[in-house]
C-alpha positions as a Markdown table, in Angstrom:
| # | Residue | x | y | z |
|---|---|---|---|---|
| 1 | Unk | -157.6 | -54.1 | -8.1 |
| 2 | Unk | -159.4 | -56.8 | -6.3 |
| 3 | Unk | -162.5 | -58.0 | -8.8 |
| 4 | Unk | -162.3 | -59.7 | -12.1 |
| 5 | Unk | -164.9 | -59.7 | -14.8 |
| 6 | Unk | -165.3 | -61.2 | -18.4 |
| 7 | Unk | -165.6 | -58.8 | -21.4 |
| 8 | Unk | -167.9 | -57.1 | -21.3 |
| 9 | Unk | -169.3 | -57.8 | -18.2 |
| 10 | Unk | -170.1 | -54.6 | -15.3 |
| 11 | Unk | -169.4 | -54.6 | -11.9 |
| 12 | Unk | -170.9 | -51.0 | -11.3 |
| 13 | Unk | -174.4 | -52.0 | -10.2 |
| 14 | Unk | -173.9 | -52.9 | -6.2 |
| 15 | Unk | -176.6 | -53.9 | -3.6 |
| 16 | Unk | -176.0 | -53.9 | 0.2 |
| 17 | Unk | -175.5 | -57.6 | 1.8 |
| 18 | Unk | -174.5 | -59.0 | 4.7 |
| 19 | Unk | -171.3 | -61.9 | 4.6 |
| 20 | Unk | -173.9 | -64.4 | 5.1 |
| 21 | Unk | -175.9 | -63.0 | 2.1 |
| 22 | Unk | -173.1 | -62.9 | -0.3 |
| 23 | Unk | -171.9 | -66.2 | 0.5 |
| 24 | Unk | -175.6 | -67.6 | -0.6 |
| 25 | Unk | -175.8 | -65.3 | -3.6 |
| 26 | Unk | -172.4 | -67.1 | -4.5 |
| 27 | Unk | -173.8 | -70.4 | -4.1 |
| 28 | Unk | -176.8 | -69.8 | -6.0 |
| 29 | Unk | -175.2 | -67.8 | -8.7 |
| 30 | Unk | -172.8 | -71.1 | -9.6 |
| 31 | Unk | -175.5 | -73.7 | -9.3 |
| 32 | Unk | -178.2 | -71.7 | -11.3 |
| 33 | Unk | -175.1 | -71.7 | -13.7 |
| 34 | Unk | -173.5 | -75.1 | -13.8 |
| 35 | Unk | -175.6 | -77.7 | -13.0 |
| 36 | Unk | -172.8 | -79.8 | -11.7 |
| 37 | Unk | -172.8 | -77.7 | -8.7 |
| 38 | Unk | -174.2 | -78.9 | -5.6 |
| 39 | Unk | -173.7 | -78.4 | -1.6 |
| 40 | Unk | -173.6 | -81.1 | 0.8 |
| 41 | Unk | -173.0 | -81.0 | 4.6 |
| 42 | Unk | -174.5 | -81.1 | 7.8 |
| 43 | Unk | -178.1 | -79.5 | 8.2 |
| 44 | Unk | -176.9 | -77.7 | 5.1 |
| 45 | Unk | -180.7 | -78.3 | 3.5 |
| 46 | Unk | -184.0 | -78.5 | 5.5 |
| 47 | Unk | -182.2 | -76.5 | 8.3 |
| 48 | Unk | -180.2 | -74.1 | 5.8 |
| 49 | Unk | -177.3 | -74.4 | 7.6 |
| 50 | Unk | -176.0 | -73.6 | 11.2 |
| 51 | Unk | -175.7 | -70.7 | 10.8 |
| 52 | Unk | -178.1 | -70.0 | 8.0 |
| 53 | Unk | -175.4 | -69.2 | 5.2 |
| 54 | Unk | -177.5 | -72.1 | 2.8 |
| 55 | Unk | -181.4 | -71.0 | 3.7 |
| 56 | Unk | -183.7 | -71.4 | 0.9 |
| 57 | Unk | -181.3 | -73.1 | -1.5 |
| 58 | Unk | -182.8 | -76.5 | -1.2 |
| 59 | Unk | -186.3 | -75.1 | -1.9 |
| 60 | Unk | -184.4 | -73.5 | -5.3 |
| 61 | Unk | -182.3 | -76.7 | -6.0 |
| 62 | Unk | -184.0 | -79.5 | -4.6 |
| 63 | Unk | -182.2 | -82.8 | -2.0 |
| 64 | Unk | -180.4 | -83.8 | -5.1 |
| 65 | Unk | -178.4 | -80.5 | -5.0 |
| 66 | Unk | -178.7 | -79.4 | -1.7 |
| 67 | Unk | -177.8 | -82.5 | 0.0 |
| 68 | Unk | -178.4 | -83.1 | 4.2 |
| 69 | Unk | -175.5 | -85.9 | 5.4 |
| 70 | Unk | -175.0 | -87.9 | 8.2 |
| 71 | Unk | -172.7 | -86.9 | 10.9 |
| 72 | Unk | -169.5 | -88.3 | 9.7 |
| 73 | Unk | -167.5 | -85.4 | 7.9 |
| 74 | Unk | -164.6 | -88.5 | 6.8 |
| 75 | Unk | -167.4 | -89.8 | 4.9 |
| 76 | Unk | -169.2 | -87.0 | 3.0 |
| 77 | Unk | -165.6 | -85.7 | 2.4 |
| 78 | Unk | -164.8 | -88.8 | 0.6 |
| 79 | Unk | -168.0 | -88.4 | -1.7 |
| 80 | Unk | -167.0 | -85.1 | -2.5 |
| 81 | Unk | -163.8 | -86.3 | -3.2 |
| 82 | Unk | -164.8 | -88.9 | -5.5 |
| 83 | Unk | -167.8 | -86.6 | -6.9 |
| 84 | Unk | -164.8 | -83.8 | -8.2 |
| 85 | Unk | -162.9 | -86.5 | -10.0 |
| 86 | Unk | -166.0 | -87.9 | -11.5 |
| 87 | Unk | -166.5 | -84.3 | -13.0 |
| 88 | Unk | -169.1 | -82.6 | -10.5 |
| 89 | Unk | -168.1 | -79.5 | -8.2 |
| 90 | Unk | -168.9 | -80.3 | -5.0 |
| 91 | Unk | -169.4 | -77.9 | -2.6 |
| 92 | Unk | -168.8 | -79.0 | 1.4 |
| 93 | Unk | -169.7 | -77.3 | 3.8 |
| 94 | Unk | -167.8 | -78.5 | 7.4 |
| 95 | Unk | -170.3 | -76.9 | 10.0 |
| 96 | Unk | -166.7 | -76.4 | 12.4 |
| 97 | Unk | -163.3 | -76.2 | 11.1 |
| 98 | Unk | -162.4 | -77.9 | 14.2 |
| 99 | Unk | -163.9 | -80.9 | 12.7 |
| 100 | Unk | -161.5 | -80.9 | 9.7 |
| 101 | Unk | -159.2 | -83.4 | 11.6 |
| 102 | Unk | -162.0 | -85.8 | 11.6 |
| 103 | Unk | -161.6 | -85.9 | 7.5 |
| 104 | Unk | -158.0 | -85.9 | 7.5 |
| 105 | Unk | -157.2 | -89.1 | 5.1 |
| 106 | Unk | -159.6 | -87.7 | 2.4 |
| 107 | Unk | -158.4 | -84.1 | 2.6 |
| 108 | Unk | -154.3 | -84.9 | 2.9 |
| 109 | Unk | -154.1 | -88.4 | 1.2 |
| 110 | Unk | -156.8 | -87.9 | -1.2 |
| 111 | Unk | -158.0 | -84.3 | -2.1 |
| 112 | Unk | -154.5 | -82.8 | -1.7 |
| 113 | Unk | -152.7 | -85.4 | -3.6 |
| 114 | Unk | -155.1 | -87.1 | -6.1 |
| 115 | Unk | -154.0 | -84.9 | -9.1 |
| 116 | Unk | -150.4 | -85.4 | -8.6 |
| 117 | Unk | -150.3 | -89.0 | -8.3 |
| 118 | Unk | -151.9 | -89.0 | -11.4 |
| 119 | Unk | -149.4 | -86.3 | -13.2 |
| 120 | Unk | -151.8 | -83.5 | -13.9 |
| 121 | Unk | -154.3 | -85.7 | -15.8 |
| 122 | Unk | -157.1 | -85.1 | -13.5 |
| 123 | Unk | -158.9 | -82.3 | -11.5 |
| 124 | Unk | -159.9 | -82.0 | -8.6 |
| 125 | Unk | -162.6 | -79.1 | -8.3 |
| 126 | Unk | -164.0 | -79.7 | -4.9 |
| 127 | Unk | -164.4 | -76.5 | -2.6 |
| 128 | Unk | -164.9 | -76.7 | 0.9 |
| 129 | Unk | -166.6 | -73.9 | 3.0 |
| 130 | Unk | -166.4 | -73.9 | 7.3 |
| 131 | Unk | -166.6 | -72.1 | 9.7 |
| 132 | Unk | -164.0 | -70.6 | 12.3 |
| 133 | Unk | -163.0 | -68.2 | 15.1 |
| 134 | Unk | -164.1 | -67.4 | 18.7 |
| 135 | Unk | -166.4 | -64.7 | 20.3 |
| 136 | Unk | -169.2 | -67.0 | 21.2 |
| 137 | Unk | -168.6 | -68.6 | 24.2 |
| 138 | Unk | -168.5 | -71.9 | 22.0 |
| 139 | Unk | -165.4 | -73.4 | 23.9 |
| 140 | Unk | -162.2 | -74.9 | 22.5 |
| 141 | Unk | -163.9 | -77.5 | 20.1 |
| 142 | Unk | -165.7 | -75.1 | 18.2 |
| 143 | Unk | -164.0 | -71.7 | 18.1 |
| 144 | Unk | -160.2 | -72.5 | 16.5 |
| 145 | Unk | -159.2 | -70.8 | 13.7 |
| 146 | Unk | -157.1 | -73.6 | 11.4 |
| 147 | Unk | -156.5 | -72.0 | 8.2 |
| 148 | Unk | -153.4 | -72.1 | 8.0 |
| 149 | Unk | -153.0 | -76.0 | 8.2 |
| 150 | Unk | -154.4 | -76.0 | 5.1 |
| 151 | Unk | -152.8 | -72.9 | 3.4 |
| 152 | Unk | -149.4 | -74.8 | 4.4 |
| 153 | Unk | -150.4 | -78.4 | 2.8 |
| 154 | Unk | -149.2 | -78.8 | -1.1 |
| 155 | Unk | -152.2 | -79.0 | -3.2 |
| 156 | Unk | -154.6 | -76.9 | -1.8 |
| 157 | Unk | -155.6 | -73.6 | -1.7 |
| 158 | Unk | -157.1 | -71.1 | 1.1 |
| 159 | Unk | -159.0 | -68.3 | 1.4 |
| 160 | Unk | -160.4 | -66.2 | 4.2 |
| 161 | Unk | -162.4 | -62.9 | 3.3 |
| 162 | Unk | -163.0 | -60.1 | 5.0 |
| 163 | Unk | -165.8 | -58.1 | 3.4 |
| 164 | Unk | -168.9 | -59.5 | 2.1 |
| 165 | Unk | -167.8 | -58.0 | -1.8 |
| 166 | Unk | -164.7 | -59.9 | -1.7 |
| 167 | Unk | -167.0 | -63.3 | 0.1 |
| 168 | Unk | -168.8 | -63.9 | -2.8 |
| 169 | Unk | -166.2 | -62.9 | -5.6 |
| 170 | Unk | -163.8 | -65.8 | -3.8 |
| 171 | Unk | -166.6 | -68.3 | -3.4 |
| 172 | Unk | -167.6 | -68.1 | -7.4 |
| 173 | Unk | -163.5 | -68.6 | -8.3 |
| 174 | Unk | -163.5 | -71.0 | -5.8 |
| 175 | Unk | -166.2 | -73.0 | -7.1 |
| 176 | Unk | -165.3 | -72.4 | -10.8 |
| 177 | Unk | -161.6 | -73.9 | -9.7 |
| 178 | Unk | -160.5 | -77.0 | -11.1 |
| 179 | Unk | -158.2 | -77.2 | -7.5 |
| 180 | Unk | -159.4 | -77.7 | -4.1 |
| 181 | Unk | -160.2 | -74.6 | -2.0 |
| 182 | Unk | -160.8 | -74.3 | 1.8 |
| 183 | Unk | -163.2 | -71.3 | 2.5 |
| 184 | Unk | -163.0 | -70.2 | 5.8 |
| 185 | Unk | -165.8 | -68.3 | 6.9 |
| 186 | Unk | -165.5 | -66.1 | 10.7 |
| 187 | Unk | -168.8 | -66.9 | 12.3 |
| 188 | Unk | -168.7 | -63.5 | 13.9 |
| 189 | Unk | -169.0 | -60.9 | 11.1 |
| 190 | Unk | -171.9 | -63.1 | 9.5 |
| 191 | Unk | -173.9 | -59.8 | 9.7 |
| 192 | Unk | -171.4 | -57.7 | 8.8 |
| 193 | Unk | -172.4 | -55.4 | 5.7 |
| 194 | Unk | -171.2 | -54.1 | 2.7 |
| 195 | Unk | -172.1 | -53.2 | -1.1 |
| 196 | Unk | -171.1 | -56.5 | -3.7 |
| 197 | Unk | -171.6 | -56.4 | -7.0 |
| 198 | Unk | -174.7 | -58.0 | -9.0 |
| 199 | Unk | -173.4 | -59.2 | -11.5 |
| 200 | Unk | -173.4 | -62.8 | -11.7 |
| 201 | Unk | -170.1 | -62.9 | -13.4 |
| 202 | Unk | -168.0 | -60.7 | -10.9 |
| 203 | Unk | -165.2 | -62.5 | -8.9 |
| 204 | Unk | -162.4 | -62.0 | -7.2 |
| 205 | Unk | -159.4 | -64.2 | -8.5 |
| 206 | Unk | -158.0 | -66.5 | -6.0 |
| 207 | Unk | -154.4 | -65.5 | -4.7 |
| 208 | Unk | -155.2 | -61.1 | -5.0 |
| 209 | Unk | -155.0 | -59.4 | -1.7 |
| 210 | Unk | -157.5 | -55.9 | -1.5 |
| 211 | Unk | -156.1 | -52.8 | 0.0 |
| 212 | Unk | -159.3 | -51.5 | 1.1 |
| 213 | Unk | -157.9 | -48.5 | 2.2 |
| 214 | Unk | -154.8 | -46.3 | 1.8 |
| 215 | Unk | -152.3 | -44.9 | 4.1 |
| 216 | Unk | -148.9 | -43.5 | 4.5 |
| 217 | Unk | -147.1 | -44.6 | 7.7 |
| 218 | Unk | -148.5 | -48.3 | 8.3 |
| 219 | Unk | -149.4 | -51.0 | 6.4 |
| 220 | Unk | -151.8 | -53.3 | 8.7 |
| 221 | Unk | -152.5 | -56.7 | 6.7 |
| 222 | Unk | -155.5 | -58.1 | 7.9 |
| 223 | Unk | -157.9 | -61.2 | 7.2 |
| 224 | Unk | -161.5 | -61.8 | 8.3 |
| 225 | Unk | -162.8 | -60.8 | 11.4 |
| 226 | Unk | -159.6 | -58.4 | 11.6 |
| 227 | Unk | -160.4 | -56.3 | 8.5 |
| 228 | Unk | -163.2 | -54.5 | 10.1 |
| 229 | Unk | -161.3 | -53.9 | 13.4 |
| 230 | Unk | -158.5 | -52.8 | 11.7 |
| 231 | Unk | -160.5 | -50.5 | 9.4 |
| 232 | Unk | -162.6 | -48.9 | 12.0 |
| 233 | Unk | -159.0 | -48.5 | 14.2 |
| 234 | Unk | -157.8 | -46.7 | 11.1 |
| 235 | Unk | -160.4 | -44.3 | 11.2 |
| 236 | Unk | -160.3 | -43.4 | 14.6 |
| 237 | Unk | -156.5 | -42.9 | 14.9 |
| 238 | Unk | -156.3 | -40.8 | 11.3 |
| 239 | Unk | -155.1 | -37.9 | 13.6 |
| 240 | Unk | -152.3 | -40.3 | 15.1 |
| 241 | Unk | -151.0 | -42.4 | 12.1 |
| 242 | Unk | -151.9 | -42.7 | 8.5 |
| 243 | Unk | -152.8 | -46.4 | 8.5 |
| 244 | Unk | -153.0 | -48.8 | 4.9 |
| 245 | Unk | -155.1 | -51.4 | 5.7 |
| 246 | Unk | -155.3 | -54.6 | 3.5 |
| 247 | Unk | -157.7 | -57.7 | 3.5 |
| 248 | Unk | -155.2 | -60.7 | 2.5 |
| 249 | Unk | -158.4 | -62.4 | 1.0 |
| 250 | Unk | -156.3 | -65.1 | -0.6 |
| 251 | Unk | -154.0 | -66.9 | 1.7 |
| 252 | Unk | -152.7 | -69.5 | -0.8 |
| 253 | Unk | -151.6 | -69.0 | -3.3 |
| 254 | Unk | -150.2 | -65.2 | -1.5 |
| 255 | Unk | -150.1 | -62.0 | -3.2 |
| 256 | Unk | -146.5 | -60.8 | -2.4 |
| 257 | Unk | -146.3 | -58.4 | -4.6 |
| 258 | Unk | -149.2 | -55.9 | -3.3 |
| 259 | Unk | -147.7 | -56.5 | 0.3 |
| 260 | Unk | -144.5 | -55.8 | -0.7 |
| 261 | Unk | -145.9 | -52.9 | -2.9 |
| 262 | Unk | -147.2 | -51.2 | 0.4 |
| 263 | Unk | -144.3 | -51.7 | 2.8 |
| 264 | Unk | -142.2 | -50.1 | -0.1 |
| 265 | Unk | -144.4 | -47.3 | 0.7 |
| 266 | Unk | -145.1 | -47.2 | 4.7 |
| 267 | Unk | -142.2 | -48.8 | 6.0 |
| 268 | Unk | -144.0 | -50.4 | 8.7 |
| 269 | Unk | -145.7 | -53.7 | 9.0 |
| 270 | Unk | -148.4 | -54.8 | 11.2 |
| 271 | Unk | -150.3 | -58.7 | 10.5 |
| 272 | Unk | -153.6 | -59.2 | 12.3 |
| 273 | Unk | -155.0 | -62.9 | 12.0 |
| 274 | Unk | -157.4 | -64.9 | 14.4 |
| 275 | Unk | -155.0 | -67.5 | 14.5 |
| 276 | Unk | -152.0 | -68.8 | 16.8 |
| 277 | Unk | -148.9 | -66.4 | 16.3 |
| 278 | Unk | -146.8 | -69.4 | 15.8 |
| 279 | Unk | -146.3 | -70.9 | 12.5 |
| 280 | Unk | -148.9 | -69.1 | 10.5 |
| 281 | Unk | -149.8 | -67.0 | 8.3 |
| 282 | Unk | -148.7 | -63.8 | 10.4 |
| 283 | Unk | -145.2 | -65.9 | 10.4 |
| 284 | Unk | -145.5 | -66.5 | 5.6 |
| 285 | Unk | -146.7 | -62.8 | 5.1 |
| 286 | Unk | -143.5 | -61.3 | 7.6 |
| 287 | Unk | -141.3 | -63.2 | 5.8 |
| 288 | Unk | -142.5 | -63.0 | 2.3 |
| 289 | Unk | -142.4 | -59.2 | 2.8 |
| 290 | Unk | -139.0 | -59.8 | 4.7 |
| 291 | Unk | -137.8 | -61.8 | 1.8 |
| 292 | Unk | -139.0 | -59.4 | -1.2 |
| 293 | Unk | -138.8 | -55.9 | 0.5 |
| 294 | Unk | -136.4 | -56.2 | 3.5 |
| 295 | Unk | -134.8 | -52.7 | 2.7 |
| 296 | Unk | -138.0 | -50.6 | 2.6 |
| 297 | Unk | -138.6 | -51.6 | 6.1 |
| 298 | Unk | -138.2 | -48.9 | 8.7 |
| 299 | Unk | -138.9 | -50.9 | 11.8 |
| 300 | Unk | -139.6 | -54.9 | 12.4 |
| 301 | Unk | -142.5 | -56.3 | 11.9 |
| 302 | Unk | -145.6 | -57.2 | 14.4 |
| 303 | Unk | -148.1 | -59.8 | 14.2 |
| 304 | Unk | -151.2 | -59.5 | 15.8 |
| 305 | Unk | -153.3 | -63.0 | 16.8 |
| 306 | Unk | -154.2 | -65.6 | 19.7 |
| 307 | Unk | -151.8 | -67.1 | 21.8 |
| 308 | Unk | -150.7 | -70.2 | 21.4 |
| 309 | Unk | -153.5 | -72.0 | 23.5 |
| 310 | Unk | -156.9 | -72.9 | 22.8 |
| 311 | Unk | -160.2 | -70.9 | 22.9 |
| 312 | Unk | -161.6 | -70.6 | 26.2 |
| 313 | Unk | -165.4 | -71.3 | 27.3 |
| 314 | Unk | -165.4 | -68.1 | 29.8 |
| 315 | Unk | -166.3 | -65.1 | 28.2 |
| 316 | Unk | -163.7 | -63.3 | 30.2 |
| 317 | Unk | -160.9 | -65.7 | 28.9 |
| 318 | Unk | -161.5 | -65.8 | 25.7 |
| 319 | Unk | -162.2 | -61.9 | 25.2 |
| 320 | Unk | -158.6 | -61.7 | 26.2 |
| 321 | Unk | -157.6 | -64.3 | 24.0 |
| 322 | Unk | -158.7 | -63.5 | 20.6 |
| 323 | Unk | -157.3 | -60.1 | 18.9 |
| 324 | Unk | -159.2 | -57.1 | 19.4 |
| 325 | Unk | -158.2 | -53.5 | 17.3 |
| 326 | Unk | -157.0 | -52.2 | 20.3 |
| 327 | Unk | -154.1 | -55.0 | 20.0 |
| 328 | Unk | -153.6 | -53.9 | 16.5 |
| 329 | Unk | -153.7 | -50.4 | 18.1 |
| 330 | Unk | -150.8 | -51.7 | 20.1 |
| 331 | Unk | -148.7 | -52.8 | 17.6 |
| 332 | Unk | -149.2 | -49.5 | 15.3 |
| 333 | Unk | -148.4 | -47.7 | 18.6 |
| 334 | Unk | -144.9 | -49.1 | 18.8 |
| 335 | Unk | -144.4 | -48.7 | 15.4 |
| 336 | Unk | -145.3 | -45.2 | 14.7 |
């Protein structure tokens, strides 16, 4: 199962949204119920956001909740910082994961760290939502993909949906965490639909993985962008290969056990992810699975994700750069 409810609560009732829809219901959902909750960020208010994920919430909040910055991501970091241990929920929205590194100090020193040093005595529940991937000719500086900097740093957690349903369950645990959370959002599948549950207390707990559909010979493990790709390849090669596909939704803390669960079952592995191949999170969920279910594998596993270089401007380039499903294709190909 992927979704969580109280007692009591029902998750049956459903209405169609796009991933930039359920991210705002999420957002609005929390701060209609804590008012502790507020957003702060670049354009985040009168201009609802880059990409329009926070349109209308300033008119429903007001600038005290819904707070415009300056550009200087160190700085509104820090206040977020120092807002979470002073008992509000920030939540920060970083218009470009790319622009992470520029609030390095207050995420690694700071956010990651703060309720260590003091020995579990205070929290820290800041989340913080950007944006990442390429497809839009936006060039090296705004098209990487850095989750999993931040899924490998002690102290904080990271997730990356895939679906619109499982968007706004992770946003609402995110923001009801008393940990930090990085939310990485792909800017291309903004418009992607699919049905999420009303209810304002559905969520989906941080560190569950969602098979989101079943199979028998493959198990493809997807995130974000890839889900869909690798859903839509499973459909049109159901004559070829029985594929599993599974959106990894949490990528710290990691949800072994499902993973492992699966390969038990298909024997085969596949990981797409928008990311470099080295030293990510194609590299944890390989040997996670490697680690816990070694002897149910019937062939070694293949990652699917960039190369190691950057995102290029040319449309050309960078279609060949980023994954596609006919690169997960490949992999199941050789597999099967």
């Amino acid at each position: 199962m992927s979704t969580e409810s109280r007692p009591g609560d029902s998750i049956d009732q459903t209405e169609t949204m796009t991933m930039r829809e359920a991210i705002r219901a999420a957002l609005r959902e929390e701060m209609q119920d804590d008012e502790n909750v507020f957003i702060m960020g670049e354009d985040v208010g009168e201009f609802g956001g880059v990409f329009s994920v926070t349109d209308g919430l300033v008119d429903e909040f007001g600038e005290n909740r819904v707070r415009d910055t300056p550009i200087s991501e160190a700085g509104f970091t820090g206040a977020g910082v120092g807002a979470a241990a002073t008992g509000m929920r920030p939540v920060v929205e970083i218009m470009f994961s790319d622009f992470l590194g520029v609030a390095s100090e207050q995420i690694i020193n700071q956010m990651a760290k703060m309720r260590y040093m003091f020995g579990g005595k205070t929290e820290m529940p800041i989340t913080v939502r950007t944006t990442e991937g390429g497809g839009m000719g936006a060039a090296s500086q705004h098209s990487g993909t850095l989750h999993t900097w931040f899924a490998h740093f002690p102290g904080l957690l990271a997730v990356a949906p895939g679906t619109p349903r499982a968007a706004k369950g992770l946003l609402k645990s995110a923001v009801r965490s008393d940990d930090p959370v990085f939310f990485f959002e792909n800017k291309m599948i903004y418009e992607q639909e699919g049905e999420v549950p009303t209810d304002p207390n559905y969520t989906v707990p941080l560190g569950q993985a969602s098979v989101e559909r079943e199979g028998e010979d493959v198990t493809v493990v997807a995130t974000q962008r890839m889900v869909g790709e690798s859903l839509d390849l499973a459909e049109e090669m159901a004559g070829q290969a029985s594929i599993e596909v599974i959106d990894l939704q949490s990528l710290y803390p990691l949800d072994t056990d499902t993973l492992v669960e699966s390969v038990e079952k298909t024997g085969r592995l596949v990981v797409a992810d928008e990311s470099p191949l080295s030293y990510g999170t194609h590299a944890e969920v390989m040997a996670r699975v490697m680690e816990d279910g070694f002897y149910s594998l019937d062939a070694p596993p293949m990652r699917v994700g960039v190369a190691d270089t950057h995102i290029p401007f040319s449309p050309t380039l960078e279609q060949e750069v980023i994954p596609s499903a006919e690169d997960v294709r490949s992999a199941v190909e050789k597999l099967v």
